[in-house]
GUNU-908047 format. One line per 10 residues: number of its first residue (from 1); their letters; for each residue x negated, y negated, z of C-alpha. Coordinates in nm, 2 decimals. Each point is the difference from the previous one (the first is absolute). Layout:
! GUNU-908047
NUM> a> X,Y,Z ~ ... $
! end
This chain:
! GUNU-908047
1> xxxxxxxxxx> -2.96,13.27,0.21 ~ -0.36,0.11,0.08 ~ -0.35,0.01,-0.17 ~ -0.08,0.36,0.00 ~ -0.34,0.12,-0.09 ~ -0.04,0.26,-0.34 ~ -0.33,0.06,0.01 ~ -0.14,0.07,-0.41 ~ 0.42,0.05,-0.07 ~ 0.01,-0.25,-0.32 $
11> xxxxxxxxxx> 0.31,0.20,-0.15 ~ 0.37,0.03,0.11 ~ 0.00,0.38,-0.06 ~ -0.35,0.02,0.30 ~ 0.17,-0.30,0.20 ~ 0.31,0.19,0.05 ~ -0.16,0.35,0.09 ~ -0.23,-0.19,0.23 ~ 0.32,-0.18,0.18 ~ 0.24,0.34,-0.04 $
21> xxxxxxxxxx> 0.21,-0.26,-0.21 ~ 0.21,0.10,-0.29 ~ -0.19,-0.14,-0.28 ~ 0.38,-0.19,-0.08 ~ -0.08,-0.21,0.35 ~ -0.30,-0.16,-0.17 ~ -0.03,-0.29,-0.27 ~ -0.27,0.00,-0.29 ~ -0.14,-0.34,-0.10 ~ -0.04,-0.08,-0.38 $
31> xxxxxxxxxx> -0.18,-0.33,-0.04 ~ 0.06,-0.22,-0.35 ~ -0.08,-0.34,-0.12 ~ 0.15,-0.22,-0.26 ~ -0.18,-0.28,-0.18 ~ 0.10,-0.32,-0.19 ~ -0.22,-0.04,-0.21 ~ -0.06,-0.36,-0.23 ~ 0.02,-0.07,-0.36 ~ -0.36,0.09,-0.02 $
41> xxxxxxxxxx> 0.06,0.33,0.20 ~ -0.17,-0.11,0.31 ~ 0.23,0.10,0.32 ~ 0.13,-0.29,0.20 ~ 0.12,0.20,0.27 ~ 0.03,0.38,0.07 ~ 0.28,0.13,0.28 ~ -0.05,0.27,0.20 ~ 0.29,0.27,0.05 ~ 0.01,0.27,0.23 $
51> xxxxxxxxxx> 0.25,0.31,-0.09 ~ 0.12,0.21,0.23 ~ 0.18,0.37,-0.10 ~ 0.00,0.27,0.27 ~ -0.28,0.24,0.05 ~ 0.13,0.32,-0.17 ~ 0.12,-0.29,-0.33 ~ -0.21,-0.11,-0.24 ~ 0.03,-0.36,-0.14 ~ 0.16,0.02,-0.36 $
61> xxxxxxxxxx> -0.20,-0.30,-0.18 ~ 0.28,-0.06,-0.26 ~ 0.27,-0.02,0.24 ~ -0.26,-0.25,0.17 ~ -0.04,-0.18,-0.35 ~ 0.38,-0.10,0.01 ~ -0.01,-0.16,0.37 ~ 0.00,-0.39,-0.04 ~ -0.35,-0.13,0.03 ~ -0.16,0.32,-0.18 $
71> xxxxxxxxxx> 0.22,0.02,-0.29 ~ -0.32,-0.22,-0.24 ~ -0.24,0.26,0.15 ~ -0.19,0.15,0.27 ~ -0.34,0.12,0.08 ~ -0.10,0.20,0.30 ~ -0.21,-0.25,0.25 ~ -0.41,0.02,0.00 ~ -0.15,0.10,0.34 ~ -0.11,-0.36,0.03 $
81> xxxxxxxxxx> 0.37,-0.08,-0.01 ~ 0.11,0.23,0.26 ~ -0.25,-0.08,0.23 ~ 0.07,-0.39,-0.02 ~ 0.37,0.05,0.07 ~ -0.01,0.29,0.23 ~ -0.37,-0.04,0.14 ~ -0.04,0.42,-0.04 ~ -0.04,0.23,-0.24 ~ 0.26,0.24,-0.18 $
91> xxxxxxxxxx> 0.07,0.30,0.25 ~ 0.16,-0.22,0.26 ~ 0.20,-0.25,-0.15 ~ 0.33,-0.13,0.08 ~ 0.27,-0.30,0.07 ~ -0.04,-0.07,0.36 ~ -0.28,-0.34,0.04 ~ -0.16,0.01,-0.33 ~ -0.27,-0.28,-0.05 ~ 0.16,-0.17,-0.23 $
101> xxxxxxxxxx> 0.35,-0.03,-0.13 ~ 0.12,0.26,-0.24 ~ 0.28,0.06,-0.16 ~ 0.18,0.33,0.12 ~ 0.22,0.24,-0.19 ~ 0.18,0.24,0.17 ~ 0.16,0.34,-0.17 ~ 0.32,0.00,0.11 ~ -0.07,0.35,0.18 ~ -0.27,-0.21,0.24 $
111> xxxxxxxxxx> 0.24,-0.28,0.03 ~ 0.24,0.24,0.19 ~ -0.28,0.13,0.22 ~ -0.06,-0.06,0.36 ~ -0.29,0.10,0.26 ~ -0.21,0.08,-0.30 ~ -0.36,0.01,-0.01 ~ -0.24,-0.23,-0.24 ~ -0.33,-0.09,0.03 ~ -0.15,-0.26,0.19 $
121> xxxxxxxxxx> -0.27,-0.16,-0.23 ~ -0.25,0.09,0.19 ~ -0.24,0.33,-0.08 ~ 0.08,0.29,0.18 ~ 0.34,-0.14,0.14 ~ 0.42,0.07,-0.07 ~ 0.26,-0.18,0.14 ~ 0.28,0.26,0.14 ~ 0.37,-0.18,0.06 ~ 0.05,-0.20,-0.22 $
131> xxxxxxxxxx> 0.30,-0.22,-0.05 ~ 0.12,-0.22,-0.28 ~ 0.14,-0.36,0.17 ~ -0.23,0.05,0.32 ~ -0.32,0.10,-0.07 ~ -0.02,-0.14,-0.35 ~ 0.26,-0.24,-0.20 ~ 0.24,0.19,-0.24 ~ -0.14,0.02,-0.35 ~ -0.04,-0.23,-0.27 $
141> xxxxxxxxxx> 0.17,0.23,-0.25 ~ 0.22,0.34,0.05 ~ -0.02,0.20,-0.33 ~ -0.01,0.32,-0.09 ~ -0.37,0.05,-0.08 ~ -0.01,0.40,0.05 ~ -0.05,0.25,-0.21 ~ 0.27,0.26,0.05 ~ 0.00,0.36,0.19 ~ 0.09,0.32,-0.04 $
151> xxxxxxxxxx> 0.37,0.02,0.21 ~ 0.05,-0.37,-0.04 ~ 0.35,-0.09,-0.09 ~ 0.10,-0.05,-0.36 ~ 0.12,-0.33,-0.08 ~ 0.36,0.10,-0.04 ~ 0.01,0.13,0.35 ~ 0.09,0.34,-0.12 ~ -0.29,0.22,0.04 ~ -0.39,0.00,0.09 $
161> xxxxxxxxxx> -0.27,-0.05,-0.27 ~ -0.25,0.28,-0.13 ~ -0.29,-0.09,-0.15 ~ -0.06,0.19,-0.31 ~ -0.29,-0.03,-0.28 ~ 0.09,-0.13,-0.31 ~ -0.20,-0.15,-0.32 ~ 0.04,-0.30,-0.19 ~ 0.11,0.03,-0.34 ~ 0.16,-0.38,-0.07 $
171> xxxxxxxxxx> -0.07,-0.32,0.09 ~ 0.31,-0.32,0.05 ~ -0.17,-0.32,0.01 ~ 0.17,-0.33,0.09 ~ -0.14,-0.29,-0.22 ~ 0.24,-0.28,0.09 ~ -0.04,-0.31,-0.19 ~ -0.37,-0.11,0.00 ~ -0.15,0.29,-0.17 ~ 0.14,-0.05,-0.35 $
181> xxxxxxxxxx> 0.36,-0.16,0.02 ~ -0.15,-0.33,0.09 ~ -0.32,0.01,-0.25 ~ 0.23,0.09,-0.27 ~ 0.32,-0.20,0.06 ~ 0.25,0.34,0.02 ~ 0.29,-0.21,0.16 ~ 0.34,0.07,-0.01 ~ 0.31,-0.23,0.06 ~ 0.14,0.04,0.42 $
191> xxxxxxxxxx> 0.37,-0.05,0.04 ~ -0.06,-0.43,0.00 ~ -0.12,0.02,-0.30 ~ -0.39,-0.08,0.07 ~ -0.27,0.24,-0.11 ~ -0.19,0.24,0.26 ~ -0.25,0.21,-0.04 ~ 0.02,0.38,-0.05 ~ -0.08,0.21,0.37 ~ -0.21,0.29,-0.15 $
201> xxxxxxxxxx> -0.07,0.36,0.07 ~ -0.22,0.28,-0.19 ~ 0.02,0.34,0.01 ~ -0.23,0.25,-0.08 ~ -0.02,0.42,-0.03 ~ -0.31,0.16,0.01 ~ 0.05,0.31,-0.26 ~ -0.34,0.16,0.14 ~ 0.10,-0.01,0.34 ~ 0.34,0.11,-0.04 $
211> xxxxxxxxxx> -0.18,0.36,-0.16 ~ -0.24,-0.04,0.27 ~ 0.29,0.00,0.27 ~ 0.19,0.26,-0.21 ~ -0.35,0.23,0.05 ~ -0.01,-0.05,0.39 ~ 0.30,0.10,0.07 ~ 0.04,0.30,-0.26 ~ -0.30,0.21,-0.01 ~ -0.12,0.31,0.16 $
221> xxxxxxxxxx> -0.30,0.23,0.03 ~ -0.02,0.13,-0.33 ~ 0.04,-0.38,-0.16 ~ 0.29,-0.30,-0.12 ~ 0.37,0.05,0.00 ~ 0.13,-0.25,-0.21 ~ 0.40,-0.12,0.05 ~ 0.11,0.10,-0.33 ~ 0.09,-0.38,-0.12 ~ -0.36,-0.06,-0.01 $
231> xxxxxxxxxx> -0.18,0.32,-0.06 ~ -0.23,0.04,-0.33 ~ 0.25,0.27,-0.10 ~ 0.30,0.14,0.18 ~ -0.02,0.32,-0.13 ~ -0.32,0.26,-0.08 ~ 0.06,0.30,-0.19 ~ -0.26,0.26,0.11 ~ -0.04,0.27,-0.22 ~ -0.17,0.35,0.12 $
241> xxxxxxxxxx> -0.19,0.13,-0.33 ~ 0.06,-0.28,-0.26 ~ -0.30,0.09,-0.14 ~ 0.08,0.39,-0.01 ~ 0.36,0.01,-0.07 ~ 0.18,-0.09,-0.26 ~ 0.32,0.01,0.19 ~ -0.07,-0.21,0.22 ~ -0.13,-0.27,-0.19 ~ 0.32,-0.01,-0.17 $
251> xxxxxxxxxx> 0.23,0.00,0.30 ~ -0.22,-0.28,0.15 ~ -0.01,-0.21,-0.33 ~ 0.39,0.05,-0.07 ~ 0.02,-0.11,0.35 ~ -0.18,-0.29,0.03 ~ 0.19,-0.13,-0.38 ~ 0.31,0.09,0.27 ~ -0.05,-0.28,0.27 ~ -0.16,-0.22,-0.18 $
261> xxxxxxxxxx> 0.33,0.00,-0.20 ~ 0.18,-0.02,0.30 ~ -0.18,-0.37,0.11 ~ -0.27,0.21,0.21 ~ -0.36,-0.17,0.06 ~ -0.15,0.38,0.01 ~ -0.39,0.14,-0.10 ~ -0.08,0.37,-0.13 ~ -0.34,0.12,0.10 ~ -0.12,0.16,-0.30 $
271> xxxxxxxxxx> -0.35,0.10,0.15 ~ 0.00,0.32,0.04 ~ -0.12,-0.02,0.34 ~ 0.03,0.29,0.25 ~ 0.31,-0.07,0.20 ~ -0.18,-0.12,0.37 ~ -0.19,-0.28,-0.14 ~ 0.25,-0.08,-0.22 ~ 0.27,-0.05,0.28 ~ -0.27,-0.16,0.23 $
281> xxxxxxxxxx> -0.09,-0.29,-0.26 ~ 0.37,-0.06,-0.05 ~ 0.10,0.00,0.39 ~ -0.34,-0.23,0.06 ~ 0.18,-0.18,-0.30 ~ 0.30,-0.05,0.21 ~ 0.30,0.07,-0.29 ~ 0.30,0.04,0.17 ~ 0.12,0.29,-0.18 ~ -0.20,0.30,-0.12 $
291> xxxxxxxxxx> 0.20,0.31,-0.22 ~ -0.21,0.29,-0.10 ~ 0.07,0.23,-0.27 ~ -0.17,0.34,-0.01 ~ 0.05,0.35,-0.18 ~ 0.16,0.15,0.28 ~ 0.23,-0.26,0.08 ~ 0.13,0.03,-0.36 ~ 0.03,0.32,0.03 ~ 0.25,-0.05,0.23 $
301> xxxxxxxxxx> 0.20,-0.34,-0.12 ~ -0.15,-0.22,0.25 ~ -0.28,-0.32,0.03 ~ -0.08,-0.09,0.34 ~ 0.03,-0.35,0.14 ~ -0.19,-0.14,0.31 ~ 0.02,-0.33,0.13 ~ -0.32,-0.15,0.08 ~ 0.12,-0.03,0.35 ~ 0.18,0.40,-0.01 $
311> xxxxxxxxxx> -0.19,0.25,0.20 ~ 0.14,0.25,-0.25 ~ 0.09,0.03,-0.38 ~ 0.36,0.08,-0.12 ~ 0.06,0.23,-0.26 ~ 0.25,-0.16,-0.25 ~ 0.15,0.11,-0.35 ~ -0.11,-0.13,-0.29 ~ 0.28,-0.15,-0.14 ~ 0.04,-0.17,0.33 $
321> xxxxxxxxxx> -0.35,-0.18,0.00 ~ 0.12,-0.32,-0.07 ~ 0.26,-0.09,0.18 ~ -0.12,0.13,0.27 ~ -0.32,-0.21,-0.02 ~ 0.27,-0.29,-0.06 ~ 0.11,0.04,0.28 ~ -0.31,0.05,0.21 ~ -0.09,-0.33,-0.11 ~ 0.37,-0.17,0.03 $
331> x> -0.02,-0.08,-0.37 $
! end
């Protein structure tokens, strides 16, 4: 081990570059206290704990919240508190001859380390190899503590993890017994006979965010593509001339009696509008399913249908509409 100068290098990611280190050779300090606190809510006495994850980690504070000793709660450590146990400031902390005792919590990746570097507590200073049972005593604790990486193994040994985004649409909370089987006397019988209180759970669906998760990962440039379980309508009949023909009112009338006959959630645009701004209000809209009846295409037999998704419409006669819109939407 040696005390290695780091002049102004107060971060694992500038310690390592300064030492030509991979930044997974260095240890970040988290500092945290615990108090117990009176019947009055006056602490009695607050413990100092010092966690240590690898420099290219970052500490994962609800993994941390189930290590004994921080399970009733944690706070991160004032300045005044890290310079009374370590006699520096943060930048430069670490395990090796703190001022006062502390207790230590090692992420199981650190625990397996050897020659790493830490700091030194002292400004401007690292300590570079670094040894667990000869420079410093083994931890206190060995948990996982770590949020997880990208290429990390999955837990059933199988594969690597991928981090992906998601959004939350539901909540599962665990109420055990205190919260309202207690207060309210829910017991039931065990096996001996004697009563025992319920162990609770809630659940919960957010209907907003479910749409609002539906919307982020269906849209486009020109607006909403709704899955066709939840769209407003699953079908939009878009008739060219309503207004001017009487044709074509007819055939988009007798067409929209058709599926909603059939059990289809379908709309008929009766506006009269000219066909661009008509298509772009329904696509911005985000209806699944979009047929369009015009003069020419009865003319010759056909409506066309175009998924909301389709780069192209497809011309399709008119007795075959229906099912064929059935079957777009797996009715």
């Amino acid at each position: 081990m040696a005390k290695t100068a780091t002049p102004n290098k107060s971060t694992c990611e500038d310690v390592a570059a300064w030492l030509k280190l991979p930044l997974e050779k260095t240890v970040k300090s988290l500092v945290l206290a615990t108090d117990e606190n009176d019947v009055a809510g006056n602490t009695n006495k607050t413990t100092v704990w010092l966690l240590l994850v690898r420099g290219d980690h970052s500490l994962n504070e609800i993994k941390a919240s189930k290590v004994e000793g921080l399970k009733g709660g944690f706070r991160f450590a004032t300045v005044a508190e890290i310079d009374d146990h370590f006699g520096c400031k943060p930048g430069y902390l670490g395990p090796v001859g703190t001022r006062k005792s502390v207790k230590v919590v090692a992420d199981r990746t650190v625990a397996q380390m050897a020659d790493f570097v830490c700091g030194a507590n002292e400004a401007g200073f690292h300590l570079t190899g670094v040894n667990w049972g000869r420079d410093l005593p083994e931890p206190d604790k060995v948990a996982d503590i770590r949020s997880v990486v990208v290429g990390d193994a999955s837990p059933d040994g199988q594969g690597v993890l991928a981090i992906q985004r998601g959004i939350e649409v539901g909540h599962v909370f665990y109420l055990g017994t205190q919260k309202y089987s207690v207060p309210m006397g829910a017991n039931f019988l065990d096996e001996t006979g004697k009563p025992q209180p319920f162990e609770m759970g809630c659940y919960g669906i957010g209907v907003t965010r479910i749409l609002g998760a539906a919307v982020e990962q269906n849209h486009d440039e020109r607006g909403m593509i709704w899955p066709a379980a939840i769209a407003p309508f699953a079908v939009v009949i878009c008739p060219i001339g309503y207004d001017r023909s009487a044709d074509v009112q007819a055939a988009a009338e007798h067409l929209h009696e058709e599926l909603l006959a059939a059990g289809i959630d379908v709309v008929l645009d009766d506006r009269g509008e000219r066909p661009g701004a008509m298509f772009a209000d329904w696509e911005l809209i985000g209806v699944p399913l979009r047929v369009v009846i015009s003069e020419r295409g009865l003319k010759a037999g056909t409506f066309e249908v175009q998924g909301r998704r389709d780069d192209t419409a497809t011309a399709v006669a008119l007795g075959d509409v229906t099912a064929t819109v059935k079957a777009r939407l797996a009715l």
